[in-house]
C-alpha positions as CSV (number, residue, x, y, z in Angstrom):
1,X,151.5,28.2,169.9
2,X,151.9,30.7,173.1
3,X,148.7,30.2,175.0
4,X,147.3,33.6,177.5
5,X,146.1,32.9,180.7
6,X,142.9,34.7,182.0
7,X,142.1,34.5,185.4
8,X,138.4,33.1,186.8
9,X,136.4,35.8,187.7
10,X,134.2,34.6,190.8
11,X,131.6,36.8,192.6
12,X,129.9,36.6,195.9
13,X,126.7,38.6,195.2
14,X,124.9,39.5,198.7
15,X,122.5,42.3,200.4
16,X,123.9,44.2,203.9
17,X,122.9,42.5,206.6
18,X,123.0,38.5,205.3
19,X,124.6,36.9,208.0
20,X,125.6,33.8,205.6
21,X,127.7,36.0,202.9
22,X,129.9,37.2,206.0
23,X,130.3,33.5,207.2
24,X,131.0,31.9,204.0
25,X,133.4,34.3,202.8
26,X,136.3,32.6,204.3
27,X,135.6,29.1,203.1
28,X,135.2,30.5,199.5
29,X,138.3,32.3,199.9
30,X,140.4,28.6,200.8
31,X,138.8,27.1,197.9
32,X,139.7,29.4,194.9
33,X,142.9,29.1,193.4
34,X,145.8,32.0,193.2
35,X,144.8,32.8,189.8
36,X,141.7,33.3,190.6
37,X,139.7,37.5,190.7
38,X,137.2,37.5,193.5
39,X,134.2,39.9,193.7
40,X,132.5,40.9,196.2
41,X,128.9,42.5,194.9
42,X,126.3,44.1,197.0
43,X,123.0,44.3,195.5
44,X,121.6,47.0,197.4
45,X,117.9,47.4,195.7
46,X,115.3,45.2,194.9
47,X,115.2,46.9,191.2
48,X,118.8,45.7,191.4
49,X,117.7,41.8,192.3
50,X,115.9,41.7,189.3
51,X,118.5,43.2,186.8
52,X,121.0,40.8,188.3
53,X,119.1,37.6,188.6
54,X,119.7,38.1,191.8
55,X,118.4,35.0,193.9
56,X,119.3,35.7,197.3
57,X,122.4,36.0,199.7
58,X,124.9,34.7,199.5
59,X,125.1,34.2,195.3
60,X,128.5,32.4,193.7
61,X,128.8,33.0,190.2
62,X,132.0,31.6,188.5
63,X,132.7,34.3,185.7
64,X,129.1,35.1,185.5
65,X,127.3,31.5,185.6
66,X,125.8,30.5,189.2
67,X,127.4,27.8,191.1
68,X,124.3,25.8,191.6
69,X,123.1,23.3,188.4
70,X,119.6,24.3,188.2
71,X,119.7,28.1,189.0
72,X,119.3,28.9,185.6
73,X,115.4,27.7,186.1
74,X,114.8,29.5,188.5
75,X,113.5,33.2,188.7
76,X,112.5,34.1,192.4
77,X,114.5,37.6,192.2
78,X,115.0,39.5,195.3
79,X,116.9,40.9,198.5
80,X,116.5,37.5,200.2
81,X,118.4,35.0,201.9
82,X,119.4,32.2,200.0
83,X,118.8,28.7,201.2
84,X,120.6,25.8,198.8
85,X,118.8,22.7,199.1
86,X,122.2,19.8,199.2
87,X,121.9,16.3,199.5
88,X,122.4,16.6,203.7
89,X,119.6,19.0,203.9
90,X,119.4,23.0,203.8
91,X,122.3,25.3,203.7
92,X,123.3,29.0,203.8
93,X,125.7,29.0,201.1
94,X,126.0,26.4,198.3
95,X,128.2,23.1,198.9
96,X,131.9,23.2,197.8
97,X,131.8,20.7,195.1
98,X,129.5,23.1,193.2
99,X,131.7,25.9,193.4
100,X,135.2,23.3,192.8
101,X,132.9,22.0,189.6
102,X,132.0,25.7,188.4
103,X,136.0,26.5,188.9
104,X,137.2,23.4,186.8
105,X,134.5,23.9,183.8
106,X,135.0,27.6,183.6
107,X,139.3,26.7,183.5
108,X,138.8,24.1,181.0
109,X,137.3,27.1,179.0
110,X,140.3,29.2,179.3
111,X,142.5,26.1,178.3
C-alpha cells in the first residue's frame, strides 16, 4: 500500500507590534521538522480576533488546533498579548513540549 505524505501545517498567529511573536519566531523555527509548512498570520482587526479564535500574540496552531491543552475552553478573543501560564511561571510564547506534542499528534494523523 503506497502511503502520501502531507506536510504539518503550523501557524504563528500574531498582531503588529507584539514583541513576543518577533522573539519566538526563531525558536519555533529550530523545533519544526523539514517537512513541516510554516505560517505566519497577522490578525490585523479585532473583528478578525473573533473570527479566528484569536487569543492573543503570539498563537501556535499545529494544522489548525492550538498548541496549548486547554485553549479550546477558553474564549477571551482579541488583539492582545498572550501570556501562557507553564509550570515555571508566566511566558510570552507557549513552552516547547506543547508545540513538540501538537507536532507528534498531528504526524501520527498523517501516518
Amino acid at each position: 500500500m503506497a502511503t502520501t505524505s502531507q506536510a504539518v501545517k503550523v501557524e504563528l498567529l500574531y498582531f503588529e507590534g507584539c514583541p513576543n511573536y518577533q522573539a519566538y519566531l526563531p525558536r519555533l523555527r529550530a523545533l519544526l521538522p523539514e517537512a513541516a509548512e510554516l505560517v505566519l498570520r497577522e490578525v490585523p482587526t479585532d473583528d478578525d480576533a473573533q473570527h479566528t479564535r484569536f487569543l492573543g500574540s503570539p498563537t501556535v496552531r499545529v494544522d489548525g488546533r492550538d498548541v496549548e491543552p486547554d485553549a479550546a475552553a477558553r474564549a477571551e478573543y482579541g488583539l492582545q498579548c498572550r501570556i501562557y501560564c507553564i509550570p515555571s511561571g508566566w511566558s510570552g510564547f507557549p513552552p516547547d513540549s506543547w508545540v513538540l506534542t501538537a507536532l507528534q499528534q498531528a504526524t501520527a494523523k498523517v501516518a
